[in-house]
Structure formats: C-alpha cells, structure tokens
C-alpha positions as CSV (number, residue, x, y, z in Angstrom):
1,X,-71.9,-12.5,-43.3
2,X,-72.7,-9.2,-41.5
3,X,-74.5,-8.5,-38.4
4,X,-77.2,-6.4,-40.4
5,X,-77.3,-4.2,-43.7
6,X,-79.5,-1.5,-41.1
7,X,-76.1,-0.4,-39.4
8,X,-74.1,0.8,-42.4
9,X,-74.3,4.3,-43.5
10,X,-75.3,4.9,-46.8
11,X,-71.9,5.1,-48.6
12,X,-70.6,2.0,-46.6
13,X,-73.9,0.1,-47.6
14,X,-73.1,0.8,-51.1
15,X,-69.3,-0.9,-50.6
16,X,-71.1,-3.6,-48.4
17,X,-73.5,-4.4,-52.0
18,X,-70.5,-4.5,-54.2
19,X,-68.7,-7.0,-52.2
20,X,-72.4,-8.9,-51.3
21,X,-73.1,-9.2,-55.5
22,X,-70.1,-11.5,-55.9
23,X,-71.3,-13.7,-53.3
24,X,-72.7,-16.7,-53.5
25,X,-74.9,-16.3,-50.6
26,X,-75.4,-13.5,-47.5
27,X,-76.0,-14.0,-44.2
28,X,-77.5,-11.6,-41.6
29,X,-77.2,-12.0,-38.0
30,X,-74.6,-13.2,-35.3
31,X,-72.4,-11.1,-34.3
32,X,-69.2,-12.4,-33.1
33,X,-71.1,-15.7,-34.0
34,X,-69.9,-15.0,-37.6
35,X,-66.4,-14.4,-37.2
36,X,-66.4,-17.9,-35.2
37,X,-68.0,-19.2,-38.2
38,X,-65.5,-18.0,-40.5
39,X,-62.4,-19.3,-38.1
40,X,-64.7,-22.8,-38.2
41,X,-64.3,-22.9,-41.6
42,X,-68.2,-22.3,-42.4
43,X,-67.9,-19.0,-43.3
44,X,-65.8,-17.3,-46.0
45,X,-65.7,-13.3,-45.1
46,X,-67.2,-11.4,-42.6
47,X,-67.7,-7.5,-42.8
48,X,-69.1,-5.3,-40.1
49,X,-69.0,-1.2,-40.0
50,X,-68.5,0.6,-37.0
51,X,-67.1,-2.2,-34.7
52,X,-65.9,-0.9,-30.8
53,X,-62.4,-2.1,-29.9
54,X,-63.7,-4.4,-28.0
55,X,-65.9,-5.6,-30.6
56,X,-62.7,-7.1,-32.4
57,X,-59.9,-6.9,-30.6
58,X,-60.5,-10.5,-29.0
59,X,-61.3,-12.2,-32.0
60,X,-58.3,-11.2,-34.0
61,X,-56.0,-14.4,-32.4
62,X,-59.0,-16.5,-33.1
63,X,-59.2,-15.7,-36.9
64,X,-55.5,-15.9,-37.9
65,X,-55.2,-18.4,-35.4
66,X,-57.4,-20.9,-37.7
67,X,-55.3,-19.6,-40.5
68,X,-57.8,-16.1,-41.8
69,X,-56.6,-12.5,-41.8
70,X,-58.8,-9.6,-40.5
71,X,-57.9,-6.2,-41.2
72,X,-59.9,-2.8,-41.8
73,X,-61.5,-2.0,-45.0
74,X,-58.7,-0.2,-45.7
75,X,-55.9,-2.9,-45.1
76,X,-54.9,-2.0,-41.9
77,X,-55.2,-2.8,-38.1
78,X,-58.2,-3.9,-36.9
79,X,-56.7,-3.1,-33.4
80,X,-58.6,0.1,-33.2
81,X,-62.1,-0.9,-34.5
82,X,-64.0,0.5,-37.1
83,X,-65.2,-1.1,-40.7
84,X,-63.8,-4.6,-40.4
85,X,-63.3,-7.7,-42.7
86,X,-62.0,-10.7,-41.8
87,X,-61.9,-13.9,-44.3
88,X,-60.8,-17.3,-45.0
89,X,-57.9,-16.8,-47.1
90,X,-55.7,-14.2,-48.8
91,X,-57.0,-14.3,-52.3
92,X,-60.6,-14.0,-50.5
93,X,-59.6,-10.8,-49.0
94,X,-57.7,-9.0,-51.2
95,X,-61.2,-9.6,-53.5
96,X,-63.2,-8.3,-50.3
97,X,-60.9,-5.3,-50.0
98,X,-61.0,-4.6,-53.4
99,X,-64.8,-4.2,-53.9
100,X,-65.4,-2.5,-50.7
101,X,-62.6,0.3,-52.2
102,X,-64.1,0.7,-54.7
C-alpha cells in the first residue's frame, strides 16, 4: 500500500514500480490507515515518500508491536521521517528494501 503514486518524485516513483511489479496486488489510499492494516495483519508492506516526523513516529510501537519492522528505504531509522517502509516480516522487507535500492 501507499497513500498515492502522485506524491513520489520521479526517481522515487521508479523505486516505488520496482517494488509494486512483484506484488500481488496495490493499494492506494489511507494513510496511517495502511500501516494499521499492515500491524492487523491485512496488509503486507507499506511505502510512503516524504513522511513528516510526525507522520511515523507514533506508528513505529504499533508496527513492531504486532511483530513488523519499519525502517527508511535505506534501512535506517524511521525516527526522522522521510521515505518509509514498514512490512509484515523480515524476509518481506529485506525484498522491499532490496527493490527500492535498486
């Protein structure tokens, strides 16, 4: 899931499609309703670009809480924003992380 495709820059839409071609299915829309999802158990990744501290921040005990792990794109904190992915389980985000490298 991601909030929209429209909010990504061009080069971070291209990283958004490689990881989006492996899925099974994509979802638009929700907001923090998506990472909810994904601690739920409905949803298996979420990735946003350009997510505000505050944006984040709260959700992070929430997602490893029921078990996910969130970081940035590039591995690290989410604790200042930015391009964020959070997912179900380790083997789903190292694949996330992966593909949105490059």
């Amino acid at each position: 899931m991601t909030t929209s495709p429209l909010l990504y820059t061009a080069s971070k839409l291209t990283a958004f499609r490689r990881v989006e071609a492996r899925a099974r299915l994509s979802r638009y829309g929700g907001d923090c309703y998506a990472f909810a999802m994904l601690a739920a158990g409905h949803v298996n990744c979420v990735i946003e670009s350009g997510l505000q501290i505050y944006d984040i921040v709260p959700l992070v005990p929430i997602i490893e809480g029921a078990g996910g792990i969130v970081t940035c794109w590039d591995g690290g904190s989410p604790a200042k924003g930015g391009d964020v992915v959070a997912s179900c389980d380790a083997r789903t985000h190292d694949e996330a992380l992966s593909l949105l490298q490059g």
